[in-house]
C-alpha positions in Angstrom: 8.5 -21.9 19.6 5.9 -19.6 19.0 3.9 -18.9 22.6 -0.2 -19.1 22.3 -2.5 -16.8 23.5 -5.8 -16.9 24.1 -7.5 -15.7 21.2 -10.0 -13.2 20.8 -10.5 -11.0 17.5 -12.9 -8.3 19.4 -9.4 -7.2 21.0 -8.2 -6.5 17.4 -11.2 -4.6 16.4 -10.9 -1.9 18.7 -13.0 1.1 17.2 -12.4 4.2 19.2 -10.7 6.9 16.7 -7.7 8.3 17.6 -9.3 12.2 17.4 -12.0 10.9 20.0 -11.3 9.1 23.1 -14.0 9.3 25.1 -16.0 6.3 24.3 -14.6 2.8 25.9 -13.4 -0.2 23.7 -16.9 -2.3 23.1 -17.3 -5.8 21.8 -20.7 -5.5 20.8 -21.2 -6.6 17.2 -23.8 -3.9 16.2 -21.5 -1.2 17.3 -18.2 -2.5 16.0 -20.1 -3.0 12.6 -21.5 0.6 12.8 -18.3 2.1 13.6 -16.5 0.3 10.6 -19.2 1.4 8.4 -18.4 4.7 9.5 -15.1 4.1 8.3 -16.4 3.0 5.0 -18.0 6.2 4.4 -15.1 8.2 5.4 -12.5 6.0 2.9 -14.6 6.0 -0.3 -15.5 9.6 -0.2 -12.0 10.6 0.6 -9.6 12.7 -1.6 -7.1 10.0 -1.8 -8.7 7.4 -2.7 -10.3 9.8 -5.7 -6.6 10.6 -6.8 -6.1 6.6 -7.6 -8.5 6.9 -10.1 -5.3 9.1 -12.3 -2.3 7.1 -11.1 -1.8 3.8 -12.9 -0.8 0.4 -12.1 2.0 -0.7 -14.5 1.5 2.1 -17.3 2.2 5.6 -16.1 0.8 8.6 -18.2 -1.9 5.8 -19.7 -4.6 7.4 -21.4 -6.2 4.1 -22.2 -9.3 3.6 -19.5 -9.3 -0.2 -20.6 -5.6 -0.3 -18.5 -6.0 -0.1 -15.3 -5.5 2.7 -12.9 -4.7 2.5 -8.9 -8.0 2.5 -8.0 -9.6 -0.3 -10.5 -6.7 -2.4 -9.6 -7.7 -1.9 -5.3 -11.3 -2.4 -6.0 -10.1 -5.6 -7.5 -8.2 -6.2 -4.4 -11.1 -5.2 -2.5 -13.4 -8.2 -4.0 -10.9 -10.6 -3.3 -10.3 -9.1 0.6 -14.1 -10.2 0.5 -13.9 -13.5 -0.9 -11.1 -14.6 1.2 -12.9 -13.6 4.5 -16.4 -15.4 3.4 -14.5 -18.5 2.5 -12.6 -17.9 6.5 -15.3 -17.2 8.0 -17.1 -20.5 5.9 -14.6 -22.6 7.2 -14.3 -21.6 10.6 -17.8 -22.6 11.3 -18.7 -23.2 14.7 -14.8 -22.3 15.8 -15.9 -18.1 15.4 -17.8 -18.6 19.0 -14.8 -19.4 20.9 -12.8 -17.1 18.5 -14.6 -14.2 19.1 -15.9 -13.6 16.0 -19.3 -14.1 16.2 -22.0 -11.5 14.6 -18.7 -10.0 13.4 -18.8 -11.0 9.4 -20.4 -8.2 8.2 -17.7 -6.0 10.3 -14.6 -7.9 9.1 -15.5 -7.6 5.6 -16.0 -4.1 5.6 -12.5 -3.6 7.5 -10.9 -5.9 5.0 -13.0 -4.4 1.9 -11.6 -1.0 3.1 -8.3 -1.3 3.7 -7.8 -3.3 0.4 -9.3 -0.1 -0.8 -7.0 1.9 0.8 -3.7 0.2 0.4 -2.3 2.1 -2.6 -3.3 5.2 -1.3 -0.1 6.4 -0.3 1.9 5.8 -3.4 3.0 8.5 -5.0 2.8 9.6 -9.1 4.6 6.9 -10.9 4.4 4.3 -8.4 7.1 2.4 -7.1 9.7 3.8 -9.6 8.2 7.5 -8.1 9.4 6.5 -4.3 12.8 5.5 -5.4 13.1 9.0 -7.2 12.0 10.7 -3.9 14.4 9.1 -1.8 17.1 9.0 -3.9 16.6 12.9 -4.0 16.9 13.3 -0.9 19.7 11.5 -0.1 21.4 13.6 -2.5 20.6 17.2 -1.3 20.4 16.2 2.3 23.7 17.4 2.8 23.2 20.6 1.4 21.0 21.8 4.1 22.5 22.5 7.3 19.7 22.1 9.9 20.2 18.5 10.4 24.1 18.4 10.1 24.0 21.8 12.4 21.7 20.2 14.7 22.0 20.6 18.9 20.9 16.5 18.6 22.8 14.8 16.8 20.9 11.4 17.3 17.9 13.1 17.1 19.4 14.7 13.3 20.5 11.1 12.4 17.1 9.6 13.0 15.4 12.2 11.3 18.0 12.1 8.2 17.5 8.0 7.7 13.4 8.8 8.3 13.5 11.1 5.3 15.9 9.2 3.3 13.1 6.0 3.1 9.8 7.5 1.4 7.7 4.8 1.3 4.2 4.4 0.3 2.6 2.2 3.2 3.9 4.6 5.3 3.0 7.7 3.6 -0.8 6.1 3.9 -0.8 6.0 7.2 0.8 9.4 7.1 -2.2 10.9 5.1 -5.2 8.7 6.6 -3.8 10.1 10.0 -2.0 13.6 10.1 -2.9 15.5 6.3 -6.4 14.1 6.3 -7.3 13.4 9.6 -9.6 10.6 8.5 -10.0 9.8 12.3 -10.3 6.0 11.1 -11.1 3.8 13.9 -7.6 1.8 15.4 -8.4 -1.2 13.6 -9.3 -0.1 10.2 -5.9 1.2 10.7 -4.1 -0.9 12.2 -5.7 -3.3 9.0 -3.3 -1.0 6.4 0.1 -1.2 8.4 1.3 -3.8 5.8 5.3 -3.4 7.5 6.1 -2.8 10.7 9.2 -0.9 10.5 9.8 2.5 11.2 11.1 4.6 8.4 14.5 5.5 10.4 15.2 2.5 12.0 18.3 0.0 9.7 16.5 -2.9 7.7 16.4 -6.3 10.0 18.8 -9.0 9.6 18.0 -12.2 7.8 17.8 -14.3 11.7 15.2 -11.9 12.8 12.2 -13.3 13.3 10.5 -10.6 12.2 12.6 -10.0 9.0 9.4 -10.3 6.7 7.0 -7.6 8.5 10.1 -5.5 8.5 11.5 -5.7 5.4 9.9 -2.3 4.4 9.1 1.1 6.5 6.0 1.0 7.4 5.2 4.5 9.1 7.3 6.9 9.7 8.5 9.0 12.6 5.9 12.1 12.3 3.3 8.9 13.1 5.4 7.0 15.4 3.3 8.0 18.9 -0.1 7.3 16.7 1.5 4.1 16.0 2.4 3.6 19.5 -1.0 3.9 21.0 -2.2 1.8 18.0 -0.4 -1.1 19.3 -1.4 -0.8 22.9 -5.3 -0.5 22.2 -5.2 -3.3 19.8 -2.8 -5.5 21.9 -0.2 -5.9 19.2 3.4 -5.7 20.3 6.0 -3.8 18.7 6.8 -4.9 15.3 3.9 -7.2 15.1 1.1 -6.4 12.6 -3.0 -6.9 12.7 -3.9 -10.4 11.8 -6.2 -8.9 9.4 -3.4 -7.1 7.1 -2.3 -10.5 6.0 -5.8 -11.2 4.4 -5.7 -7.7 2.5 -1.7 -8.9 1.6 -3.3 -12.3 -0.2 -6.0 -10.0 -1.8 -3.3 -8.0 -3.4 -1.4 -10.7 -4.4 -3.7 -12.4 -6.5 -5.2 -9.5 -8.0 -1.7 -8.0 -9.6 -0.4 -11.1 -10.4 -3.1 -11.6 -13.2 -3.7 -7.7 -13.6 -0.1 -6.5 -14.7 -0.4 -9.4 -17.5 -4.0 -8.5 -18.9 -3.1 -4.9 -19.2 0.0 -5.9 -21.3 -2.0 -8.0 -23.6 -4.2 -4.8 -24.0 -1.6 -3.2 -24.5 0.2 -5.3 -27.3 3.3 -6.0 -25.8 2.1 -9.7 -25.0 0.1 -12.5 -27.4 -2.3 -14.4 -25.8 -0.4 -17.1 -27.3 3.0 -15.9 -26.2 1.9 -15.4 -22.4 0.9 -19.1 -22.6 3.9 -20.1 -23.1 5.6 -18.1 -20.9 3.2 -19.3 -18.1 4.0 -22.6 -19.3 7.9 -22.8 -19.4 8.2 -20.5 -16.2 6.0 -22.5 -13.9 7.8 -25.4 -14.7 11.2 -23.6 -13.9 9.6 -22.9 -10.5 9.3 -26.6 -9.8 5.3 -27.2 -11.0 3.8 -29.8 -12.9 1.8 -28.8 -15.4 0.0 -32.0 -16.1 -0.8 -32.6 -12.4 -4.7 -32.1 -11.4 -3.6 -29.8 -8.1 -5.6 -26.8 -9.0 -9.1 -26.7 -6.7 -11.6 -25.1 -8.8 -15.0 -23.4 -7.6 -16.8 -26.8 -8.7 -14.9 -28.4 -5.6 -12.9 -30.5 -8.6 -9.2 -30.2 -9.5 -8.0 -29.3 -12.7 -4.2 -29.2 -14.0 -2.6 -25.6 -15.1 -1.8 -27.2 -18.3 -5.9 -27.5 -18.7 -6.7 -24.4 -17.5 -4.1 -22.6 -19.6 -6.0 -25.0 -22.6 -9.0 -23.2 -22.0 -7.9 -20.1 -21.5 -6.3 -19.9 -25.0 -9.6 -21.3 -26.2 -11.6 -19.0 -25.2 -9.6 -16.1 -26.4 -9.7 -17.8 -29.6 -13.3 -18.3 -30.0 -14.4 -15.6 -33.0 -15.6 -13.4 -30.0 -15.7 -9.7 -29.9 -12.8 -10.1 -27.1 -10.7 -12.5 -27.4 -8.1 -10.7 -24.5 -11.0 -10.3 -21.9 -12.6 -14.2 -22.5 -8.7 -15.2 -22.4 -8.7 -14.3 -18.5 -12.4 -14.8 -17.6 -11.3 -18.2 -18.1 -7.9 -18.0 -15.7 -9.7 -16.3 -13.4 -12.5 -18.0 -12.6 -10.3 -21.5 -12.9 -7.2 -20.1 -10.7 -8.9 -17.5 -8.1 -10.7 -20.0 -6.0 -7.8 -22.0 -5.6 -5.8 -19.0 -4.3 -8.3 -17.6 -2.0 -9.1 -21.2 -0.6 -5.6 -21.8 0.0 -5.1 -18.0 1.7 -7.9 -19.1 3.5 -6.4 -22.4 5.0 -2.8 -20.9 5.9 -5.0 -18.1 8.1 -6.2 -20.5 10.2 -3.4 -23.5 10.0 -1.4 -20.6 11.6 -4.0 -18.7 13.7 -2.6 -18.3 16.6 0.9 -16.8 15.1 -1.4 -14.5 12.8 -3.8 -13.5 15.7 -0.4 -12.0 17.5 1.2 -10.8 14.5 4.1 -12.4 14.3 3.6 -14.5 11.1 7.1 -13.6 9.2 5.5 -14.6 5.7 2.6 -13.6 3.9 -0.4 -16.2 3.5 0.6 -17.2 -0.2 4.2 -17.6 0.7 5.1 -21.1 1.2 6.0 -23.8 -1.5 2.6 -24.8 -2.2 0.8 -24.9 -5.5 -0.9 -21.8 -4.9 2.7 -19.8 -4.1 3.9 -21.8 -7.8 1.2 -20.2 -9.6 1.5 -16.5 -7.6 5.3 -16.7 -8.6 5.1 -17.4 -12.0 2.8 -14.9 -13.0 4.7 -12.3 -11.2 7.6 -13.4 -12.9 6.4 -13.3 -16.2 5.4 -9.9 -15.4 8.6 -8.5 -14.2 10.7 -10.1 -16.6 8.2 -9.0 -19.7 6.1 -6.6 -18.7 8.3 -4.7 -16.4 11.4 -4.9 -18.0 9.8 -3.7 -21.8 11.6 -0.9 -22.9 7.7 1.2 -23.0 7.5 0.6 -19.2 11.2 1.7 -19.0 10.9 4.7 -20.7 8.1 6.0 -18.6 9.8 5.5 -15.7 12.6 7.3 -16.8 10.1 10.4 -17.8 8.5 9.5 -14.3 11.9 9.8 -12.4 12.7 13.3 -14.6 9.3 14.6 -13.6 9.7 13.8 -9.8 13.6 14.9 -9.7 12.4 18.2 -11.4 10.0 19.3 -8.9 11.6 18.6 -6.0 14.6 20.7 -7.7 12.3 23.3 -7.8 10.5 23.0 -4.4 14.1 22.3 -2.7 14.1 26.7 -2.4 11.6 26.3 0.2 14.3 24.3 2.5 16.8 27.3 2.0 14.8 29.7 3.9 15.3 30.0 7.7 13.3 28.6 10.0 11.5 32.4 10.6 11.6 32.9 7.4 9.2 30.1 6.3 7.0 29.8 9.5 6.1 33.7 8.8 5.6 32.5 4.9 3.0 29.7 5.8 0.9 32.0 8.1 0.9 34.1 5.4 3.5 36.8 5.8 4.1 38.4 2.1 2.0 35.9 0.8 2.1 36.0 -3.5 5.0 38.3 -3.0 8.1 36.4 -3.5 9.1 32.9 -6.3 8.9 31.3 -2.6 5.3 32.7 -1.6 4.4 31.4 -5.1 5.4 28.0 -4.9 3.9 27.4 -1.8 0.6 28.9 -2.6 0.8 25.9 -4.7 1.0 23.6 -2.0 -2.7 21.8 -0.6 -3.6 23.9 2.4 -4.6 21.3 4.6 -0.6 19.9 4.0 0.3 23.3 5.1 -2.0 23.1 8.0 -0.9 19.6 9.1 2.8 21.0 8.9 1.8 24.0 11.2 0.1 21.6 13.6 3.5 19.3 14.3 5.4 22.1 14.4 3.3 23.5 17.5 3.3 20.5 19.1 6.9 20.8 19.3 7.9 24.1 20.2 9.1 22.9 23.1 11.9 20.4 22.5 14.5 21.1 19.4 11.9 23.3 17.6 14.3 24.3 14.7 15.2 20.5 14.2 11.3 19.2 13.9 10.3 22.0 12.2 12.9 21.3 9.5 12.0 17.8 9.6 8.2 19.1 8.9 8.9 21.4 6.4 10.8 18.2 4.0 7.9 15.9 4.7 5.4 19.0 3.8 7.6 18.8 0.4 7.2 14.6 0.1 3.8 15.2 1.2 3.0 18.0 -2.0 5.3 16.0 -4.3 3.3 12.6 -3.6 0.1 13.6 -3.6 0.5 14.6 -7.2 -1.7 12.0 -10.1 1.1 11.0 -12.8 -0.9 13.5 -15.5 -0.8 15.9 -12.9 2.9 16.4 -12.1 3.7 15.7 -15.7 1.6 19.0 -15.7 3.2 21.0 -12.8 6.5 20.0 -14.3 5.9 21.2 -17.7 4.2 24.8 -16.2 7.2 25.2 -13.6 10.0 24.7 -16.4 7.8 26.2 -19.2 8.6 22.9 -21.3 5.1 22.8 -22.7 
């Protein structure tokens, strides 16, 4: 049975910043909201956040602005993060006194806003197809290197070898809001992003853990694993346990690409209006609803059935309207989204204190309620007619070409000796050698994040970490990459214009 603990949410809003200790942990509202207003500043005038505005969602290598990229689909997420916390913080009422969330509104929708904002950042060109291609690459060449087989420590090798093999977006945002960017976030905006809680080299959990869910991904990988560390111990949060407030930014995510994925494929033609309706339809029922039961709450505080709300939906896109597509899912939206944020809402704070510590092993609109039904189906739908369409498939294919292709040609920068490269990225012979060139091609401030970690190992199995470096500093260049952009660095580097 899961122990309580007193509760307090000031504990989990800890805002010193990692590059800056010298302040102590304060629970004063005006300074935790100014700090994570701060932090607001710092995410939406970042470079990554910028780069989501060329990767897409579903469609990769979309040049159709009405489809939606990464960053129209997170500021989605972001206005649901925001919903879901004024409807908590609506319910809670009185209860955010002895909580320890009160003043502290403003300040939790902001760290929510923002790290709905930022939870895509990490994903690299062609999305979840892209991280596949990455590890599967190296998994394959990994061999072929002989720094980690050669290695003095062989556990230390091993770890670093399964670390590599798991590229994994989440992680890679932490990676980047941390060690290529140095955002110098404050611990709980964070903390508010660590979606898994998993370290990229550690062996996927068993079904009995009870942590199984929080792990079931990497989540950060070993380059951040003492940031991660300290993370946990400033915000209270034991190992493998995540912050209570990365399950709200979870539900926000979850309801905005459920609906999302099937708009942009009517856009895109590959769906009717009147086709997704019955899809929506026969699938629901398949996942055990009832169609013709009023069990949908709707922002009027009435309850309406899906079979009515689906009825109006297909009215509206009818209607002799300019269009039909966008009316269609107005009128799903406005009838299905309160429903799912109230019910995110509920599950919160039905399951406080296991949420407060972390140790919730589901997410908030994962249960078998009417609001996990209607989440199921329409990712359903989407995987089995969106995902699955042959156009979608055939990107991915180009995607996994693209990605295979540069790291094919990057992969020369592992053959070098560990002299030879560390002379190259200070500059030695720089734009004199196909080496020199490649890497002058590389972000400078990746380059300057791999010659930090390597310093601040010198002094236990430098050739092994600085190996290890030098393959993230390829994910790193290779991830950072739009879609449109390493379509383009693919066709420049293999002159297949």
């Amino acid at each position: 049975m899961e122990s309580k603990q007193a509760i307090n949410f000031k504990t989990k809003l800890n805002v010193n910043r990692p590059y800056d200790n010298s302040k102590k942990a304060s629970e004063d509202p005006v300074r935790i909201e100014y700090a994570l207003e701060s932090d607001r500043g710092r995410i939406i005038n970042s470079a990554s956040v910028r780069r989501l505005q060329q990767k897409t969602q579903v469609f990769p290598l979309e040049r159709n602005a009405a489809v939606r990229s990464r960053l129209t689909h997170s500021m989605e997420v972001q206005q649901n993060g925001r919903y879901i916390v004024k409807t908590l913080f609506k319910k809670l009422g009185t209860r955010v006194d002895e909580l320890g969330l009160n003043g502290l509104q403003p300040a939790v929708e902001s760290l929510v806003e923002m790290a709905c904002l930022m939870h895509d950042i990490g994903n690299p060109p062609f999305g979840h197809f892209g991280e596949v291609a990455i590890s599967e690459w190296f998994a394959a060449h990994m061999v072929d290197f002989p720094a980690l087989k050669n290695a003095g420590n062989p556990s230390l090798a091993k770890q670093m070898l399964n670390d590599l093999l798991q590229f994994e977006g989440n992680a890679q945002a932490i990676r980047l809001t941390f060690s290529l960017q140095q955002m110098n976030l404050t611990y709980a905006q964070s903390a508010s992003i660590l979606k898994y809680t998993r370290a990229a080299y550690e062996p996927k959990p068993q079904a009995n853990d009870p942590l199984s869910y929080l792990k079931k991904k990497p989540g950060f990988y070993l380059s951040e694993q003492r940031f991660v560390q300290a993370m946990n111990q400033l915000l209270d949060m034991e190992i493998g346990h995540r912050h209570p407030f990365s399950y709200v930014m979870e539900a926000a995510d979850d309801i905005a690409y459920c609906l999302a994925d099937l708009e942009d494929a009517v856009e895109k033609g590959i769906l009717s209006l009147d086709e997704l309706t019955r899809l929506l339809k026969t699938t629901y029922v398949l996942n055990g609803g009832n169609l013709n039961e009023s069990n949908v709450l709707s922002f009027m505080g009435n309850h309406n059935s899906l079979e009515s709300i689906l009825a109006m939906a297909n009215e509206a896109g009818h209607r002799d309207t300019i269009n039909h597509n966008h009316e269609y899912f107005v009128k799903l939206r406005i009838n299905l989204i309160h429903h799912l944020v109230d019910h995110a809402s509920n599950r919160f704070i039905e399951n406080i204190d296991a949420v407060y510590k972390g140790s919730m092993n589901q997410a908030l609109l994962e249960d078998g309620s009417v609001a996990n039904q209607i989440i199921k189906t329409f990712k359903q739908v989407g995987y089995e007619h969106v995902f699955n369409h042959q156009e979608v498939q055939d990107l991915e294919l180009q995607g996994h070409r693209i990605i295979t292709g540069l790291l094919d040609i990057y992969q020369c920068l592992l053959q070098l000796s560990k002299n030879q490269f560390t002379e190259l990225s200070q500059g030695a012979n720089y734009g004199m050698s196909y080496q020199a060139l490649l890497l002058n091609r590389i972000d400078s401030k990746i380059i300057k994040a791999y010659i930090k970690s390597t310093q601040e190992h010198q002094a236990e199995d430098s050739g092994l970490w600085e190996f290890y470096y030098r393959c993230r500093l390829i994910q790193d260049h290779v991830s950072a990459m739009t879609d449109h952009s390493a379509l383009d660095e693919f066709k420049l580097l293999t002159v297949a214009n």
